[in-house]
N, C-alpha and C positions, 0 to 999 in steps of 0.2 A: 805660591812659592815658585820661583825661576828656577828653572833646573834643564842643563842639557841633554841632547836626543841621545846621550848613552847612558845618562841617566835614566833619561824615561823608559828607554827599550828597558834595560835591565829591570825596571818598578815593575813592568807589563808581564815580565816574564816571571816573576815574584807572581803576580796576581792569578798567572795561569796555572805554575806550580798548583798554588795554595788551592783554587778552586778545586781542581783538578784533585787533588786529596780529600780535599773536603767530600766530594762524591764517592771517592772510592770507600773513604770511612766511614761516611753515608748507606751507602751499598752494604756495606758489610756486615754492620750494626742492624740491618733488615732481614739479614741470614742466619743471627746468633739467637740459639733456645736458651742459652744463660740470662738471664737477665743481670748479673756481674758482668759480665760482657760486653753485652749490648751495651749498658749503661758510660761505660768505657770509651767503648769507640765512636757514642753520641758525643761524649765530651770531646776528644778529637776534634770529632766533625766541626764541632762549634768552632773551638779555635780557631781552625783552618778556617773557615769562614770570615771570623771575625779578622785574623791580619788579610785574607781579600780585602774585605771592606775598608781593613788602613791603607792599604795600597791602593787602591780606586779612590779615597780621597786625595790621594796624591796627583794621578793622573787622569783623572777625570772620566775614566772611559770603562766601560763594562769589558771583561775578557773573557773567552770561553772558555770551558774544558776542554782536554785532551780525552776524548771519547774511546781512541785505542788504547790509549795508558790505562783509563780505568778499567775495560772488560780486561787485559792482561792481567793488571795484579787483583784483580777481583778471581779472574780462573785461575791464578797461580797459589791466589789464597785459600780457594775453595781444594785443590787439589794435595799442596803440601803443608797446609795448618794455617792458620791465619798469621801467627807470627813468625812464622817465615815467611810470605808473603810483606808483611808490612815491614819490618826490619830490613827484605833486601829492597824496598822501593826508598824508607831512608837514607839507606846506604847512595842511592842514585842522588841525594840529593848534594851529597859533600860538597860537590861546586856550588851550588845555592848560597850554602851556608860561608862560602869564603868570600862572594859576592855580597851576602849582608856585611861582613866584616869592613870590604873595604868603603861600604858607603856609612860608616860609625864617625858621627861627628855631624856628618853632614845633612842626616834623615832624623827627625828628634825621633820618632817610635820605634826605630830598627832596634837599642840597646833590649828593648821590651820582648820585643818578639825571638831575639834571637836567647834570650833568656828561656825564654816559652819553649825553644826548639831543642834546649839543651838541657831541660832540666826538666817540667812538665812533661812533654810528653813522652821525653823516654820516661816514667817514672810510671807514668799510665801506661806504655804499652809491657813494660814488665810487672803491672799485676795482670796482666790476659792470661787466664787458667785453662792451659789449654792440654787435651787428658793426654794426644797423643806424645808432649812432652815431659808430663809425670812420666811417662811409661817409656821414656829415651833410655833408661839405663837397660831394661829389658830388650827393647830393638839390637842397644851395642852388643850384650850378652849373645845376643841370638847369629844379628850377621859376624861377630868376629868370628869366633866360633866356624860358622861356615865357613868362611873365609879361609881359616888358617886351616881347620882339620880335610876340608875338600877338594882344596887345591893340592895339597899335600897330599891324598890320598889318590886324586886325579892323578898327578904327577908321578907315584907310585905305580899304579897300575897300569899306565901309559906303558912302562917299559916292559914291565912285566908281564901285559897280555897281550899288546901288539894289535888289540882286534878295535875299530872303534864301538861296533855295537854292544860288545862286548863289555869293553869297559862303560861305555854309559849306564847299563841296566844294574853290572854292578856298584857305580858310584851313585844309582837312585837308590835302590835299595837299602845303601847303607847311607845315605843323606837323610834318608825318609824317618828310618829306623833314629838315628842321632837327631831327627829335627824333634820325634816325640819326644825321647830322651831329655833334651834342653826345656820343653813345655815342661813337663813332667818335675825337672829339681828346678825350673822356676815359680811353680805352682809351689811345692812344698819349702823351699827359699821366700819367699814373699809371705807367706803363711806363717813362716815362726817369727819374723821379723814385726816389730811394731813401727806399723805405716799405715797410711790412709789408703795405699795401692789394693785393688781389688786383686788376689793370685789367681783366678780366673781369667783376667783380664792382661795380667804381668806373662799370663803362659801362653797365653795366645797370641800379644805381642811377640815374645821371646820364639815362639811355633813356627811364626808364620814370617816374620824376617831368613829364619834360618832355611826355608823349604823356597824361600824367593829366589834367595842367593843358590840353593842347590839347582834350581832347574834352569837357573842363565847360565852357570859356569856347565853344566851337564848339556844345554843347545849344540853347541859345535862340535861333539860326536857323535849327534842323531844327525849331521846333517852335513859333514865335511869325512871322507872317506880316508886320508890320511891323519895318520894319529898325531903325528909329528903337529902337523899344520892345528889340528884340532886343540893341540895341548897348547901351542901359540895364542888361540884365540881364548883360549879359558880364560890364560895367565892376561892377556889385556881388557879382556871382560871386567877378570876380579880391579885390576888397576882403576877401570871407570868404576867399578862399583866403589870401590875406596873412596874415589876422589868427591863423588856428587855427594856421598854421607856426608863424609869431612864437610865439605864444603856446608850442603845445608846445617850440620851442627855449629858451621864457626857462626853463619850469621845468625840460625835461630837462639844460640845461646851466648854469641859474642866471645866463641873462643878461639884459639889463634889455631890457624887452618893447617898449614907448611907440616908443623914440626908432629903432629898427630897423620896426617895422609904418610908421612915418611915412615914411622912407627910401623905404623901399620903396611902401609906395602914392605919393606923389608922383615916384615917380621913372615907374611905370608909367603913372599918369594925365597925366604929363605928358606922352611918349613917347603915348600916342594921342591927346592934343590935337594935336600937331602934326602926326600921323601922317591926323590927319581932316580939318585944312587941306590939305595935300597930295593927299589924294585928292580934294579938293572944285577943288581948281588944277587938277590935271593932265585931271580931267572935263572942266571948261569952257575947256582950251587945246586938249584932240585930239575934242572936240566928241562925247563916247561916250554915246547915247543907249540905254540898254535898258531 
């Protein structure tokens, strides 16, 4: 088949993709104790292989992997769950896929593969059973929760004690006390509920988000001596924390990012605006000088 050098660049770069995934799905499929899983991202693998090999009968020539692409989304797999790891390296690939598009007519196996890319293997990687997002609703439970009653209660006490160490030990104290609290009616929530969710495992998820979120937004008064400045860095702490959630839920579950990080930072920033009038009232009614 004749075909021009931007043709062929672009088949080469097809061919590097593909391999290139194929290893990483490879790789990954070598780290999974489910055997529903594993079984999963072998089939993958294969795919991705097999259009390499439609593509190297095109252009005649072996192409390597991308060796830093794979240890990336293989440690970002191994780090924040495998599908999010695999969903955002798809996501990388949207130009790929507009590139098969425009060479449709032209390449007889593209109609094939881009079928395979749109319909197989999302199809495969949304049966990846993977626990720590059964147990996403218990995480949300847990950081909003912190989110909204800690910053609010930060912002509260900001005004009101004026100390930072002061307020720190009491915004652990009472994070600590409210993170059991949330373990605690998550366990007995999951329990009366019929689900396949372990409430052992729903309360420890739900625990241990909320006590993560307690001790980042609680850092910047163990370590920044003005309150003012400290209560700044809370409220942009909690903003990152919003954003990186959001974000990993919009790709690990495909939902739309914007209108949920808005929700929720404005729900929290609101909740310590009031929360910082209130502590600035109740100061100057019981007359608390420290």
């Amino acid at each position: 088949m004749v075909m021009s050098a931007e043709t062929r660049d672009q088949l080469e770069m097809f061919q590097k993709n593909e391999i290139t995934e194929h290893h990483i799905y490879r790789k990954l499929a070598r780290s999974m104790r489910a055997s529903e899983n594993r079984q999963i991202l072998e089939e993958i693998a294969d795919d991705e292989l097999r259009h390499y090999k439609t593509w190297r009968g095109y252009t005649q020539k072996d192409v390597r992997p991308d060796r830093i692409k794979i240890w990336m989304y293989y440690l970002i797999s191994r780090v924040f769950g495998i599908t999010f790891g695999i969903k955002l390296m798809e996501r990388g690939e949207e130009d790929a896929q507009d590139h098969y598009e425009k060479l449709q007519g032209s390449i007889p196996d593209i109609d094939v593969i881009i079928q395979e890319e749109n319909e197989h293997e999302t199809r495969l990687i949304n049966l990846i059973d993977e626990e720590r997002l059964r147990y996403m609703g218990s995480i949300v439970l847990g950081l909003n929760d912190a989110l909204v009653e800690l910053t609010g209660a930060l912002a509260g006490l900001t005004l009101a004690l004026q100390e930072t160490k002061l307020i720190a030990i009491t915004g652990l104290i009472t994070g600590i006390a409210a993170a059991l609290s949330m373990g605690s009616s998550a366990y007995l929530s999951t329990k009366s509920e019929e689900t396949v969710k372990n409430p052992f495992r729903a309360s420890i998820y739900t625990g241990s988000a909320y006590i993560v979120t307690v001790f980042v937004l609680i850092l910047p008064y163990l370590i920044i001596e003005n309150f003012y400045i400290a209560l700044g860095f809370t409220m942009a702490f909690a903003i990152l924390i919003i954003a990186f959630f959001n974000y990993y839920i919009s790709v690990a579950k495909d939902v739309e990012f914007k209108e949920r990080f808005l929700e929720m930072t404005l729900l929290s920033l609101g909740v310590a605006a009031v929360s910082f009038v209130i502590g600035s009232v109740f100061r100057s009614l019981l007359g608390i000088d420290i």
